[in-house]
C-alpha positions as CSV (number, residue, x, y, z in Angstrom):
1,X,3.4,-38.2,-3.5
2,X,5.7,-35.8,-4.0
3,X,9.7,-36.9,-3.9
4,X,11.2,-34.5,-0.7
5,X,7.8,-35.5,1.2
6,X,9.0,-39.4,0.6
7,X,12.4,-39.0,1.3
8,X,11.3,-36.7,4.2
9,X,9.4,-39.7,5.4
10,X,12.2,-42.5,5.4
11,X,14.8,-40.6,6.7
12,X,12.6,-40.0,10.1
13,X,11.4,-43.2,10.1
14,X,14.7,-45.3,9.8
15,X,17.2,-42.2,11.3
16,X,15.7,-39.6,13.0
17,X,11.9,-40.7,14.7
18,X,13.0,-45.0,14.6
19,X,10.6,-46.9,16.1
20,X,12.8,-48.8,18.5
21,X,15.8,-46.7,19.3
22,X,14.0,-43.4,19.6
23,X,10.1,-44.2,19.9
24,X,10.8,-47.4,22.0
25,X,8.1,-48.9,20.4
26,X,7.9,-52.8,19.9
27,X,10.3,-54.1,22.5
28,X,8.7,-57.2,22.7
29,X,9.4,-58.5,19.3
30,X,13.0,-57.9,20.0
31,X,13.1,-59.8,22.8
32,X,10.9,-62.9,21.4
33,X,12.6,-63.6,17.9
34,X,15.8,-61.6,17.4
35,X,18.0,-64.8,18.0
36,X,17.2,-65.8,14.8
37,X,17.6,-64.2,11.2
38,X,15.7,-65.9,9.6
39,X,12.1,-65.4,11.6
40,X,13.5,-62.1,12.4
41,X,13.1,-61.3,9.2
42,X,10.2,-62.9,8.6
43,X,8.3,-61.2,11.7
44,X,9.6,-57.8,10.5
45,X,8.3,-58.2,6.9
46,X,5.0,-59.0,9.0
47,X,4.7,-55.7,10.8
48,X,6.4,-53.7,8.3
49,X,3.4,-55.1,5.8
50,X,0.8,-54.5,8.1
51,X,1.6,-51.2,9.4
52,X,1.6,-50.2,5.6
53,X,-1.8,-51.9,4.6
54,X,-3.4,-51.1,8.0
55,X,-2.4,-47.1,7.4
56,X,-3.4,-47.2,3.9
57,X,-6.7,-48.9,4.9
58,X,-7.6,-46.3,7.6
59,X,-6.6,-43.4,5.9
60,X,-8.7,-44.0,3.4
61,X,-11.8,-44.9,5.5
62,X,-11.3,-41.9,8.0
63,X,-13.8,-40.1,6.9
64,X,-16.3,-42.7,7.2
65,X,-15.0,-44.4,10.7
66,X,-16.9,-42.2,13.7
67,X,-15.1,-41.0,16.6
68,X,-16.4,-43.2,19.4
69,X,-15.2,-46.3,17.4
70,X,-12.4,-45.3,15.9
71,X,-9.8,-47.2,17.9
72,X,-12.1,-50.4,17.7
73,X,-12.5,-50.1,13.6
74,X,-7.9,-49.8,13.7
75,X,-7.9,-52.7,15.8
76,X,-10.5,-55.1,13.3
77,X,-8.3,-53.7,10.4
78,X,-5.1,-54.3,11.5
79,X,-6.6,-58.0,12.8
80,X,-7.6,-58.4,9.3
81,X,-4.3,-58.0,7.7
82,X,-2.1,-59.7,10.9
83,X,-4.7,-62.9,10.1
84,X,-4.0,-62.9,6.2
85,X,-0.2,-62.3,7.4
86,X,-1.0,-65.8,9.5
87,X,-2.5,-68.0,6.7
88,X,0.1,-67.0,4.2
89,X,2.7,-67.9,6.5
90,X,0.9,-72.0,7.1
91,X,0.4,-72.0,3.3
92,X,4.0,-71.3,2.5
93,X,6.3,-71.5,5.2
94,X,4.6,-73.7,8.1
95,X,8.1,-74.4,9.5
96,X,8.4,-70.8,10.1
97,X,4.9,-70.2,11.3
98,X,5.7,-73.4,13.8
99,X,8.7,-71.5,15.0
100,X,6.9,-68.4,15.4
101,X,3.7,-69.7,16.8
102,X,2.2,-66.7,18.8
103,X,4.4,-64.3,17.5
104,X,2.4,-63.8,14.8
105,X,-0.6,-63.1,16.1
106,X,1.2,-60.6,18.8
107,X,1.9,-58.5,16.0
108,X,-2.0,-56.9,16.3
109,X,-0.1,-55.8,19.7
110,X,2.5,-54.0,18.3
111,X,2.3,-50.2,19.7
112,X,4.2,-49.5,16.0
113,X,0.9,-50.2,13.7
114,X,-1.5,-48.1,16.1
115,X,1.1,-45.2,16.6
116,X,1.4,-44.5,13.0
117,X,-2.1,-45.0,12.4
118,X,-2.9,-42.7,15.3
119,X,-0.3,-39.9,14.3
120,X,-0.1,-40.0,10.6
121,X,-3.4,-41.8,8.8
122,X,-5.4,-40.0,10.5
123,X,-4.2,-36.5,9.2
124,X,-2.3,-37.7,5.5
125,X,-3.4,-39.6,2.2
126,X,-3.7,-43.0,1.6
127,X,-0.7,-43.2,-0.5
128,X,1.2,-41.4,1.7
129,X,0.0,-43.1,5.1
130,X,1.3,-46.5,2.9
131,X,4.4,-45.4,2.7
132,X,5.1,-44.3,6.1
133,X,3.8,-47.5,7.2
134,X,6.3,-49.5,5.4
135,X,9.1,-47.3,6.4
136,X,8.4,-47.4,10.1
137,X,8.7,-50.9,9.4
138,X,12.1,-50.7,7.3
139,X,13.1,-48.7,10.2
140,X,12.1,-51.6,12.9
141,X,12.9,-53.9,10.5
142,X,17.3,-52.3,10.4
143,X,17.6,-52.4,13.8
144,X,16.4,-55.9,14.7
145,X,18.1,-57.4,11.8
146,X,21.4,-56.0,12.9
147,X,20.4,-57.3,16.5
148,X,19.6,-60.7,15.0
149,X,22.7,-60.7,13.2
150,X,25.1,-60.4,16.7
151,X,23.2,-62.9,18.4
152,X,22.7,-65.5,16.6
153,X,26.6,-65.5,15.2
154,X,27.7,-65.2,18.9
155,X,24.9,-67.7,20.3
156,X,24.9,-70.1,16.9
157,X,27.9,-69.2,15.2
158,X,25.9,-69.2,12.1
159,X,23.5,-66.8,9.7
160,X,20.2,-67.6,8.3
161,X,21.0,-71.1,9.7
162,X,24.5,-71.6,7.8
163,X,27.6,-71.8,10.0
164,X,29.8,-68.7,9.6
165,X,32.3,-69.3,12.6
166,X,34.9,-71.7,12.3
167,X,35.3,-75.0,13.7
168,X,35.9,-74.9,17.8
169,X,34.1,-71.6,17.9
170,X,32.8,-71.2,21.5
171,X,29.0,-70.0,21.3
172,X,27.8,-67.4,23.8
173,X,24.8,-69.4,25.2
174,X,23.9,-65.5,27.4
175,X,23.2,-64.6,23.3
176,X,20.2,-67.9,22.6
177,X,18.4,-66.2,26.0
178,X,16.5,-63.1,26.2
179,X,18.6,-61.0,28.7
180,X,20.8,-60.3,25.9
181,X,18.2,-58.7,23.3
182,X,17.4,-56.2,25.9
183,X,21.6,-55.6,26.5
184,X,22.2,-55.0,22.5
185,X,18.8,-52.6,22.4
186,X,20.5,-50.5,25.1
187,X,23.9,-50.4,22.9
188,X,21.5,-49.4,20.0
189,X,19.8,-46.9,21.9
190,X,23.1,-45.6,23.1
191,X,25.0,-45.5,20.0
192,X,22.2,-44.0,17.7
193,X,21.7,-41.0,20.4
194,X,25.3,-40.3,20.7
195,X,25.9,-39.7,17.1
196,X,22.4,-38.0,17.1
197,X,24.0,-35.5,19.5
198,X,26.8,-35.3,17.9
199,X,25.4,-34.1,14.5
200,X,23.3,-31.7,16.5
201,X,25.9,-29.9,18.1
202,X,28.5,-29.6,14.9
203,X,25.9,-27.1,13.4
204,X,26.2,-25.0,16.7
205,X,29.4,-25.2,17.2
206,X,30.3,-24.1,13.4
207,X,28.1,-20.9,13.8
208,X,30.4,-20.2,16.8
């Protein structure tokens, strides 16, 4: 894998093509968990893994996998590794898998895994098809951390679960409920595009 290819890679998946602010892919998720840190990051190192296996996997098997099935063979693979994702989370952290509880298995849902299997795997190398797996899922991973972050030290006063705000702090209960996930997406959204524009335009307006 040659170095400007990689680089090429994470810089469209985290800046320029993310999956959430640009794609709009994996809404859900942001809605369901981002009040936490903690199984925010837990969830996102769950699709961010299985986007990378599940690419790796079928990018290796495309040869083999016919036409007419292809979409069911993505779906068994990418059940295979969201299942393994499952156990390991019972075995080590069942308090986190309690917490979770569907979540986990929703991730085989998540428009992320197919669309890079879809638009990348199927054309690029294993190797490769790995790696832009895991950084769409750095990428997914940034933005809900950051959205994590705000809500659950407005809604909780805390991060990861320790108590950041001082004493008397008055939470923001609009941050614990879902309404507000969607509210800090939109800022996202609107900040990311802005400076997008922006960078696109200086280029224009230095030739002039």
């Amino acid at each position: 894998m040659k170095k400007n290819k990689a680089l090429s890679i994470l810089a469209d998946n985290v800046w320029t093509n993310n999956p959430i602010f640009i794609q709009i892919l994996g809404i859900c998720s942001t809605l369901a968990v981002t009040n936490s840190l903690r199984n925010t990051m837990i969830m996102t190192v769950g699709v961010a893994l299985t986007t990378a296996f599940s690419s790796m996997t079928l990018s290796a098997l495309k040869a083999a996998i016919p036409r007419k099935v292809r979409m069911i063979v993505q779906v068994v693979v990418i059940s295979f590794y969201v299942i393994l994702i499952d156990i390991l989370l019972r075995a080590y952290l069942p308090e986190a898998s309690k917490q979770l509880g569907p979540y986990v298995g929703l991730i085989i849902t998540n428009c992320i895994i197919m669309g890079r299997a879809e638009a990348f795997a199927q054309a690029n190398g294993p190797l490769l098809s790995f790696w832009d797996g895991l950084t769409s899922g750095i990428g997914y991973m940034a933005v809900l951390m950051a959205i994590a972050a705000v809500r659950e030290i407005l809604g909780f006063g805390s991060l990861f679960g320790v108590r950041v705000m001082p004493e008397g702090f008055a939470t923001w209960t609009i941050m614990i409920m879902a309404p507000s996930a969607f509210f800090l997406v939109a800022m996202v959204m609107w900040w990311a595009k802005t400076v997008q524009a922006k960078r696109a335009a200086s280029p224009k307006e230095a030739k002039k």
